[in-house]
N, C-alpha and C positions, 0 to 999 in steps of 0.2 A: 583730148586726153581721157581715157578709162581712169575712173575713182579703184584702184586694188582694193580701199577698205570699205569698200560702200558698193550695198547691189539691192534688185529689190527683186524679190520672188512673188507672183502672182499665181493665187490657189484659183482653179479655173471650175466653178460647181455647173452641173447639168442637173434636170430633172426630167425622166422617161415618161412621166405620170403613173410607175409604178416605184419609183427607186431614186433616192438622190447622189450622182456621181461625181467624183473630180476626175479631171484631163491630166493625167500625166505624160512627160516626154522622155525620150532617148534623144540625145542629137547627135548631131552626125560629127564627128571631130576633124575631118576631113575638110567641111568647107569653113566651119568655124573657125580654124589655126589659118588657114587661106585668108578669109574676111581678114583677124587680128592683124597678119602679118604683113599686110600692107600699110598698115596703121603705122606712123613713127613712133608712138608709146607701145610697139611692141613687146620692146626688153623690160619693162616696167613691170605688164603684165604675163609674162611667156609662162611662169611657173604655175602662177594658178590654173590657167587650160591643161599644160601639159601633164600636172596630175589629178588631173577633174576624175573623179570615179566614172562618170561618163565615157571617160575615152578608155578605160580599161577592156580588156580582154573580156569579162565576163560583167557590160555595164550596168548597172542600175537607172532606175527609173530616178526621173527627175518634176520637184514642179519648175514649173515655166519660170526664169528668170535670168536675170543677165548683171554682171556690173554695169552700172550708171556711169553717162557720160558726163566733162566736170561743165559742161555747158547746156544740159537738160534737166529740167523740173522732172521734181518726182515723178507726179501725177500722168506727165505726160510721157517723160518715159515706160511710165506701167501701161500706159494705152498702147503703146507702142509695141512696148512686149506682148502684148497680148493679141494687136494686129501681123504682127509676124510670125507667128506661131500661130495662127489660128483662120487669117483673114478677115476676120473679123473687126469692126471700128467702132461700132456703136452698142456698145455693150455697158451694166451696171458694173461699177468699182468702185471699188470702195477698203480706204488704209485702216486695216488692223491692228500691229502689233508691231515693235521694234526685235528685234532677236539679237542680241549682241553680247551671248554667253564668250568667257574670252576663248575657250577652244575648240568653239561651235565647229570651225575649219579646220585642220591638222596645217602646221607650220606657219599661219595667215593671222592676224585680226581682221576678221570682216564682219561688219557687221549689216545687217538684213533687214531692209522695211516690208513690210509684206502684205498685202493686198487679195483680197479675194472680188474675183468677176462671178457675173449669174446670168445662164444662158436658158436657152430651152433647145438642145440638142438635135429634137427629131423636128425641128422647125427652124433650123440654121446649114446653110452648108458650111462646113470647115472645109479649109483650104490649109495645107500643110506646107509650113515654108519648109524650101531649101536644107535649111540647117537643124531640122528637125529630121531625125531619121524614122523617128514612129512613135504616132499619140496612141495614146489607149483609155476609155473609161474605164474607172474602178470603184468599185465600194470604201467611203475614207473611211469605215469602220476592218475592213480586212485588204488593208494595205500591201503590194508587193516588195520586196528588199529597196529601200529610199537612199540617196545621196545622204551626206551630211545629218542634218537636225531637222528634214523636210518632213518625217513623218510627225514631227512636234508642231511645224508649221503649219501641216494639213487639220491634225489636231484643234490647234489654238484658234485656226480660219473658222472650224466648225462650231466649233463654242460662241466666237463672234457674231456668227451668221445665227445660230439658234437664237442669241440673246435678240440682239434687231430685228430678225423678223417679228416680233411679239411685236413690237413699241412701231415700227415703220412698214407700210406696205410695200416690202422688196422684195417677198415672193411672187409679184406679178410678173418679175424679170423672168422667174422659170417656168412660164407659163406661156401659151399661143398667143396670139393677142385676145383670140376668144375660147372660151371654155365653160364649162359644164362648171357646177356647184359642188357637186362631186369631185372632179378634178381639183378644184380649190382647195377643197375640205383635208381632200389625201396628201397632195401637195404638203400642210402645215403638222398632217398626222409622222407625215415621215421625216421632213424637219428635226421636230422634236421628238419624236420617238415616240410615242403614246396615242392612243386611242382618242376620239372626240366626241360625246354626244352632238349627233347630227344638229337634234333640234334646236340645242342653246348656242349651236354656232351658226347655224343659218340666221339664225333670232338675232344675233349679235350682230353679222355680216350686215341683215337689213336694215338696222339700226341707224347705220352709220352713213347709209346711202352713197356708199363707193361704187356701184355696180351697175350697168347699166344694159338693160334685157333689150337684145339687139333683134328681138322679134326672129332670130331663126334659131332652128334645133339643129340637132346632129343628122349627119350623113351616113348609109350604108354600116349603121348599125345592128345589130343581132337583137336588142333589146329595144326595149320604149324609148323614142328619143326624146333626150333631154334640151332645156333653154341652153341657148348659150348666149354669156354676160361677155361683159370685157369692162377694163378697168375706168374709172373715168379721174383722171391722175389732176385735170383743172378742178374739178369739187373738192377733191383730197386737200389742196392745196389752200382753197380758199377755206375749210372747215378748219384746216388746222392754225389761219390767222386766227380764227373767232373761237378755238381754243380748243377743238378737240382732241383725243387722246386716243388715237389708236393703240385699243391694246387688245389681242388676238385671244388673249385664255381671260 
């Protein structure tokens, strides 16, 4: 059986190494009402699809999410949603924010746990399910017309995400596995919004000895080629038993 008052939205973040984007969808209402109505909790759920702004004549962009089933974990529902929509499985997530304004929805109480994932785009292939009818990256700062209360979601996602990356290394997610100092450095400038002195952030970066110089540079670049690190997530790990404190500014 579908929870009608319970669903979880997953904000989907990329990073180009010039720009940080979220994934939104269109779905296709077509195989969605198909999938539901084989379901015996159809009649339960029919009106909320049936007036989904999605399936409208002139739809709106949606983030990624679905009503939960009453026999699936959150968590593992949001991996889920994020595997079907994306092809993806082995992605960072991580729960936000509850949304349960009472008339977030027109005619429904539903209320929304919501979750943002962190990819590195030009280093994943997407696979677009079925029921997705077209993804698109965007700027969360200059949003296209959104469902419901999603551009508040995209919103609150980015706010969450600025706040943890400082205190936790989970900007490594939007990264290759190996990258340039540079790439890091821009990576946390765009994040947060603001400029960084190189020096006292390299100074700080080494400090901490997260990083590990994998003895090769860059390829068929225009410029001097740079080291490239990659993250070493077992040090991270053990420093922070013995009490360290990642903190990026």
């Amino acid at each position: 059986m579908i929870l009608k008052s319970i669903s979880v939205d997953c904000v989907i973040f990329g990073f180009d190494n010039q720009s940080l984007k979220v994934l939104l969808s269109r779905q296709n209402p077509e195989v969605i009402l198909n999938q539901i109505n084989q379901q015996e909790s159809w009649e339960e759920v029919k009106h909320l699809f049936e007036n989904h702004p999605s399936f409208s004549n002139n739809p709106s962009w949606n983030v990624i999410g679905a009503h939960i089933p009453s026999t699936t974990d959150l968590d593992a529902f949001a991996r889920e949603i994020v595997e079907n929509a994306t092809g993806m499985n082995d992605v960072y997530l991580q729960q936000f924010h509850c949304f349960g304004q009472v008339n977030r929805v027109p005619n429904h109480r539903v209320i929304t746990i919501g979750y943002y994932a962190l990819i590195n785009p030009t280093h994943h292939l997407i696979r677009k399910s079925v029921a997705v009818k077209a993804l698109e990256w965007f700027d969360p700062t200059a949003l296209p017309p959104l469902a419901f209360d999603h551009a508040e979601i995209v919103q609150k996602a980015l706010e969450s995400l600025r706040q943890e990356v400082q205190y936790r290394p989970i900007g490594f997610h939007l990264l290759p596995e190996q990258f340039t100092l540079t790439e890091f450095q821009s990576l946390y400038e765009v994040i947060l919004g603001k400029k960084m002195d190189t020096r006292n952030f390299r100074k700080k970066i080494a400090n901490m000895n997260l990083l590990i110089d994998t003895g090769e540079k860059q390829k068929n670049v225009s410029h001097r080629a740079a080291k490239l690190y990659r993250f070493d997530m077992d040090v991270y790990e053990q420093l922070k038993r013995e009490g360290l404190k990642f903190r990026i500014e």
